[in-house]
C-alpha positions as CSV (number, residue, x, y, z in Angstrom):
1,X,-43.1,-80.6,2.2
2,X,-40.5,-80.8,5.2
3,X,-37.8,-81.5,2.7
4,X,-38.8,-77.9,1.0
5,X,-38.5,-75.9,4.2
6,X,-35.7,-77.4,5.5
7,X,-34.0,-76.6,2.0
8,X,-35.4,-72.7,2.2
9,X,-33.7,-72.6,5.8
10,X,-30.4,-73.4,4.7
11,X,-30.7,-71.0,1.4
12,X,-31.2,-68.1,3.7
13,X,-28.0,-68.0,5.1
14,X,-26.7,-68.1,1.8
15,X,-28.9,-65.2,0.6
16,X,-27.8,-63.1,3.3
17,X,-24.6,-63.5,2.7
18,X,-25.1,-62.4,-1.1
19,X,-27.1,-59.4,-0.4
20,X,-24.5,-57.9,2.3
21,X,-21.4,-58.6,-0.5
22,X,-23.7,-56.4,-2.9
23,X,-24.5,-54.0,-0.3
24,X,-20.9,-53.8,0.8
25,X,-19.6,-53.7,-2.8
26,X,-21.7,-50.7,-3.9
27,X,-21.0,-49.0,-1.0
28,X,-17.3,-48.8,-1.0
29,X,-16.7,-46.5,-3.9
30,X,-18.5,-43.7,-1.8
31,X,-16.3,-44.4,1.4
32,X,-13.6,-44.8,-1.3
33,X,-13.5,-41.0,-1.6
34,X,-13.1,-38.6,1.5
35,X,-14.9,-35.2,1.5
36,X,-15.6,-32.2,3.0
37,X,-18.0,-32.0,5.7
38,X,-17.5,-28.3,6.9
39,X,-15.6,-25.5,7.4
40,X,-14.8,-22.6,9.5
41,X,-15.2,-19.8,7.8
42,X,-18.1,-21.6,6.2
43,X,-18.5,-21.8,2.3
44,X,-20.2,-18.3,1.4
45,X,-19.5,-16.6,4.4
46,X,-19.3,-12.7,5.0
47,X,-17.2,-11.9,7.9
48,X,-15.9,-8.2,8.9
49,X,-13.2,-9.6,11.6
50,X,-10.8,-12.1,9.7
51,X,-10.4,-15.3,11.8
52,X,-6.5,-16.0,13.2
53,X,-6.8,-19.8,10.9
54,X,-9.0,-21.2,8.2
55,X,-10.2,-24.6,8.8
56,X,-11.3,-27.6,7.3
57,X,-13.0,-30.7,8.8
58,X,-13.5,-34.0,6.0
59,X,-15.0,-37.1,6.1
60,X,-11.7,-39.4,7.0
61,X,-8.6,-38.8,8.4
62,X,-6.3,-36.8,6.3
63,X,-2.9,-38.2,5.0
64,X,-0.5,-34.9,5.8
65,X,1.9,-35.9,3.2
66,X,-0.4,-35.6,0.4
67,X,-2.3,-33.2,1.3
68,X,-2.1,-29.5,-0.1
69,X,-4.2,-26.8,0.9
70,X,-3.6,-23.3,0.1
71,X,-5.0,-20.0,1.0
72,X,-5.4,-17.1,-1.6
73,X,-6.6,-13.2,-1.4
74,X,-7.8,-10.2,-3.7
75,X,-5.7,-10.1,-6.8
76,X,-4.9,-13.7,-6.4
77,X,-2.0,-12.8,-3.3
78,X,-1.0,-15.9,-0.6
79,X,-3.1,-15.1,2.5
80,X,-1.6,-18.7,4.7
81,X,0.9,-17.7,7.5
82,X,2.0,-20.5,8.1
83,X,2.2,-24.4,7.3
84,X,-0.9,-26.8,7.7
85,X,-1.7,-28.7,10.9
86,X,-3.3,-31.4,10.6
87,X,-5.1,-33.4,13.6
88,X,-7.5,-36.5,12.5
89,X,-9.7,-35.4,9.5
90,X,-9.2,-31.7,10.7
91,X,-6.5,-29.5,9.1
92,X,-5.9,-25.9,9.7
93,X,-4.0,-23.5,8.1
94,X,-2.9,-19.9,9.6
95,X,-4.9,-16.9,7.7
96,X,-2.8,-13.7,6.9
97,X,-5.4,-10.8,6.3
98,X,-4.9,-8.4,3.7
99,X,-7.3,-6.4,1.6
100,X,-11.0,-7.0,1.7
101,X,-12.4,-8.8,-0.7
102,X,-13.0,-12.5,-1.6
103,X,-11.1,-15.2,-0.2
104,X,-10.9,-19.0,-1.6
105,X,-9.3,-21.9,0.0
106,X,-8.2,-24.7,-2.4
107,X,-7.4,-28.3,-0.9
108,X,-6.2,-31.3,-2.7
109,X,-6.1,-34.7,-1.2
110,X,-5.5,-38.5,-2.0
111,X,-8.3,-41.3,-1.8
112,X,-8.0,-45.1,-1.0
113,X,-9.2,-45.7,-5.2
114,X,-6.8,-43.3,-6.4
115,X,-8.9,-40.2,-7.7
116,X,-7.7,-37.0,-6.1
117,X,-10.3,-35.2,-3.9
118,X,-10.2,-31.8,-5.0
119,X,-12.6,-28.4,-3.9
120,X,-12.6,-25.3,-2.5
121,X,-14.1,-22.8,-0.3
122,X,-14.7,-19.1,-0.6
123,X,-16.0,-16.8,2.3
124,X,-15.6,-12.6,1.8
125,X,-13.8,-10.6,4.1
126,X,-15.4,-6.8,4.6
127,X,-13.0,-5.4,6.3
128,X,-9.3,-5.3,5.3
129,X,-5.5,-4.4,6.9
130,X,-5.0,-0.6,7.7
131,X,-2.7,0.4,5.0
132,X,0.8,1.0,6.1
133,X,1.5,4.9,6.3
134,X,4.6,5.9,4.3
135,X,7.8,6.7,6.0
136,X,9.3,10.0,6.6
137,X,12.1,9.3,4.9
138,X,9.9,8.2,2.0
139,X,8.6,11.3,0.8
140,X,11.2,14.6,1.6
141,X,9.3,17.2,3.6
142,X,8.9,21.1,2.4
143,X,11.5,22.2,4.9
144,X,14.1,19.8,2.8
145,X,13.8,22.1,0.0
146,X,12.7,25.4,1.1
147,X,11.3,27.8,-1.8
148,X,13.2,30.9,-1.9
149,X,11.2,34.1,-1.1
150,X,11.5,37.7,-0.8
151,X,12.0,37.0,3.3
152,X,14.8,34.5,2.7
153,X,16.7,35.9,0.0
154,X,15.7,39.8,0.4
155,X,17.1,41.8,-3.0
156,X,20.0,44.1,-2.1
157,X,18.8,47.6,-0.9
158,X,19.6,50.7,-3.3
159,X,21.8,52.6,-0.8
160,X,24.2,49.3,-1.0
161,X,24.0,48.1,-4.5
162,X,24.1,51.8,-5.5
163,X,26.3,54.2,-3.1
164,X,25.7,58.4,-3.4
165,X,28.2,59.7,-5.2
166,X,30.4,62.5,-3.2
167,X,31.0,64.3,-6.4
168,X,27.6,66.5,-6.0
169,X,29.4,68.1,-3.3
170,X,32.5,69.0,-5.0
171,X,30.2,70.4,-7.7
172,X,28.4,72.7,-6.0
173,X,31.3,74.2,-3.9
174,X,33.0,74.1,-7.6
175,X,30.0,76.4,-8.7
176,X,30.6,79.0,-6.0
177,X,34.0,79.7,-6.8
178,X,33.0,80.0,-10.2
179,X,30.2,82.1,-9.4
180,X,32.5,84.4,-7.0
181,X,35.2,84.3,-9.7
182,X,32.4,85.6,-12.1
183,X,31.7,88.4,-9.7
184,X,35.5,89.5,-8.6
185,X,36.1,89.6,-12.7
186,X,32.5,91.8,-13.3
187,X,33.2,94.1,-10.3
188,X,36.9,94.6,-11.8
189,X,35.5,95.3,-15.2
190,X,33.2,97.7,-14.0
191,X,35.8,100.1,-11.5
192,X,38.3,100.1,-14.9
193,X,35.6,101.2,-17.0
194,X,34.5,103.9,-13.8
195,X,38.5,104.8,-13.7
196,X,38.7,105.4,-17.9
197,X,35.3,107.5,-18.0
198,X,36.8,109.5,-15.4
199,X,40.1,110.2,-16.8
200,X,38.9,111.2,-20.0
201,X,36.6,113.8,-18.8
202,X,38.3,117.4,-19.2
């Protein structure tokens, strides 16, 4: 009997020992691979002021050289001002507003088994940029190319375009000596035929 327990007492060592390798083994493929753990703005979010950086916090520290994050707006333009910093298992990236609409941030990162982590997050912006106006220079103003109009360009009056003739004048003082002509010539016609009437009566 004392020879059973004393061999049960120095199995259980050994049994401990077996159960924390198995523990140990089946638990390193999920440390193996890092994750995300959160994110600011969170997954899902709708925000109307856009946030000066995007960030992302994993599970383990992050490996800056192998790490890629990238930061993508409406119709699929770059929205990431700037490089990556990284600090611990924290990286943050600096966010470049543009239109509103959905945003999605893509990492990619190594683990210690080999497999790439890979994921994203998406959050909605409501409100987007002010559009820039256009310059001046951009679009020529009316005063560039004024319109002509009967102000600007007023049509030549008749007295200029068409001066009076003089010769009216000339005509009608032509008409009276022609008329007084007619007269001197009448009245002479009339005192010769007075004169002959006379001297032919007996």
């Amino acid at each position: 009997m004392g020879g059973r327990v004393a061999r049960l007492v120095r199995a259980v060592p050994v049994l401990v020992g077996v159960v924390l390798a198995v523990a140990l083994s089946s638990a390193s493929p999920a440390y193996a691979h890092n994750s995300l753990t959160g994110s600011n703005p969170a997954n899902g979010a709708r925000i109307a002021t856009a946030p000066t950086t995007v960030e992302l916090r994993f599970l383990a520290k992050l490996d800056p050289a192998r790490t890629k994050i990238t930061v993508t707006g409406p119709d699929n333009i770059p929205a990431a001002g700037g490089a990556p910093a990284f600090s611990g298992s924290r990286v943050s990236v600096p966010f470049t507003p543009g239109a509103a609409g959905l945003y999605i941030v893509e990492y990619r990162l190594p683990s210690s088994d080999g497999h790439p982590v890979k994921g994203e997050v998406r959050f909605t912006l409501t409100t987007g940029t002010a559009a820039v106006p256009p310059s001046p220079s951009a679009t020529p103003s009316a005063s560039a190319t004024p319109t002509p109009t009967e102000s600007s360009s007023p049509a030549p009056a008749a007295s200029s375009a068409d001066p009076v003739p003089t010769a009216g004048t000339d005509d009608a003082g032509r008409g009276w000596l022609w008329a007084a002509g007619g007269l001197a010539l009448l009245a002479a016609l009339v005192t010769g035929l007075f004169l002959r009437r006379r001297s032919t009566r007996p």
